[in-house]
N, C-alpha and C positions, 0 to 999 in steps of 0.2 A: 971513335964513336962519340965522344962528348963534344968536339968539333962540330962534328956536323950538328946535334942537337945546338948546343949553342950558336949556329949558322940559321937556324929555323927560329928563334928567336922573334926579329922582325917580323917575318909572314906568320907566326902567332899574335903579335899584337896588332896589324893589320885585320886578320881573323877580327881579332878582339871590338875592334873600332866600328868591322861591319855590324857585329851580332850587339851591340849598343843600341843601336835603330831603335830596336822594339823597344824595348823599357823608355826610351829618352820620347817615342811618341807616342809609347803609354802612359807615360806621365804627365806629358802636355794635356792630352786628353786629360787628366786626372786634375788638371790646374797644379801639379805640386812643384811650383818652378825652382823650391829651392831645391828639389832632390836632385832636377834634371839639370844645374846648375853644375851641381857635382860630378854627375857624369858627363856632362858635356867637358869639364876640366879634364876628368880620364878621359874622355876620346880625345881631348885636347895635347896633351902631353902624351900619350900613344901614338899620337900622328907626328909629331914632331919626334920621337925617340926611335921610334920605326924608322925612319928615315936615316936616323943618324946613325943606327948600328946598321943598318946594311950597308952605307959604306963604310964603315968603321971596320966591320968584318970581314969585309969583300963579297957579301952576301945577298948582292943585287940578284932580284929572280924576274923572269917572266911573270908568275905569281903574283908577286911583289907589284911588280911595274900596273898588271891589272887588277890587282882586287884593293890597292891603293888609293886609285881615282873612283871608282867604284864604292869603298865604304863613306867616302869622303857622300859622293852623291846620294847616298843612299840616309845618311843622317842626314844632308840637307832636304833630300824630296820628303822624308817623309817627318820630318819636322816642320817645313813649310804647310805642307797638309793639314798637320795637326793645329799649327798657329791659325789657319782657315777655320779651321773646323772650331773650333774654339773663339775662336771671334777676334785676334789678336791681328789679323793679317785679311786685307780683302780678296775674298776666293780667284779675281782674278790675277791677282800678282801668283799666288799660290800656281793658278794653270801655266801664266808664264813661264814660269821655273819649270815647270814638269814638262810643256810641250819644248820647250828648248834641249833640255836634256834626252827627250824621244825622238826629237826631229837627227839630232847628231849620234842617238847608239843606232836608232835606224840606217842613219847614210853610213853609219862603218860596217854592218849588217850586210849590207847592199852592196856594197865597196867590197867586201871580204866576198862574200858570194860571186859577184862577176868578176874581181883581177886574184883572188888568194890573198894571202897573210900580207903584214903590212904592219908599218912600226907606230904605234902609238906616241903620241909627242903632242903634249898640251900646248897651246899657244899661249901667248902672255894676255892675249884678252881672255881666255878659258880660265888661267888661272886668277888673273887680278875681279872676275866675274866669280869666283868661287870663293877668294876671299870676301868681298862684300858680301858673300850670301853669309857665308860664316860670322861676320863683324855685326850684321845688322839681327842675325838670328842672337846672337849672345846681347846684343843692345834689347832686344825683345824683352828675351829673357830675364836678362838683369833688369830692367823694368819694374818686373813684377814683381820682384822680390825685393830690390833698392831704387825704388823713382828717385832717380838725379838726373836725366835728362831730359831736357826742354822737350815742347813738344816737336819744335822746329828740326832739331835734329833725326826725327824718324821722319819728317817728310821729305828731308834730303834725303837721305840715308834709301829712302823708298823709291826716289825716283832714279837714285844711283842705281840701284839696285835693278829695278827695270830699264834702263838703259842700257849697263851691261850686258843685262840679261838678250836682249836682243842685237847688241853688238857683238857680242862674243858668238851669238848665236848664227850669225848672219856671215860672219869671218870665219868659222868651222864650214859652211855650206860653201863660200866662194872657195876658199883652199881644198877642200876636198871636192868638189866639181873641179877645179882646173885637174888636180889631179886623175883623177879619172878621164877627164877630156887628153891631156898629158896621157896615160895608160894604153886610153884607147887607139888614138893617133899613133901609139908604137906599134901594136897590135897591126893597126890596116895594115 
């Protein structure tokens, strides 16, 4: 019995990282960036410890594998929002990020509805596009609580940001259309 609770571990602090979201974009909202500092460290070290005990455990889940990528997006969309909403971030970079991430749960949506299940598997433009979102949200952040960075560096950092965002975006669309062209071609 303690086995298995102790296997449940990770996908609690997965849990943990999704249900973050609110407070860390209630707080932006609130301007209080030292507090959302903090928790952004706990979602920080949850996501990284998460990961390491479920292989550590053997405790890789379906669960896991989805609501992983999932809390990650889900602190980034509605942090980026909030940084919009607040004036820290121009509302279009904000829609980039969120029409990227709609355009790609739609085509798995789509995908799933006309071939059935199918393995989720980040590409390295998906992920090196989700670390910039993350590096450039905590550069935000830290900003406002310790200004040490030039200004120079957020207007890299922005256009990195929006590059990705549309490359990674653009590379989720081409691989998942071949596949389904791939799918369908088996099918006739």
């Amino acid at each position: 019995m303690t086995s298995v609770v102790i296997k449940q571990i990770p996908n609690a602090l997965t849990t943990l990282r999704l249900l973050l979201a609110v407070p860390i974009c209630l707080l932006i909202l609130k301007e209080n960036y030292s507090q959302v500092l903090w928790i952004a460290l706990i979602a920080g070290v949850s996501d990284a410890v998460d990961g390491w005990l479920a292989r550590k455990l053997k405790s890789e889940s379906r669960y896991g594998s989805i609501v992983d990528p999932l809390s990650d997006k889900a602190l980034l969309i509605s942090g980026y929002l909030a940084f919009a909403i607040v004036g820290l971030l121009p509302w279009w970079v904000a829609v980039l990020i969120v029409t990227r991430d709609a355009v790609i749960v739609c085509g798995a949506l789509v995908y799933y509805g006309i071939f059935g299940s199918y393995e989720v598997s980040p590409s390295i433009w998906g992920k090196t596009s989700t670390t910039v979102q993350m590096v450039f949200a905590l550069m935000l952040l830290m900003q406002q609580v310790y200004p040490l960075f030039p200004a120079l560096s957020f207007n890299i950092g922005l256009w990195l940001l929006v590059f990705m965002a549309i490359v990674s975006g653009c590379h989720y669309v081409y691989i998942w259309g071949c596949k389904a062209l791939n799918k369908q071609n088996h099918i006739d």
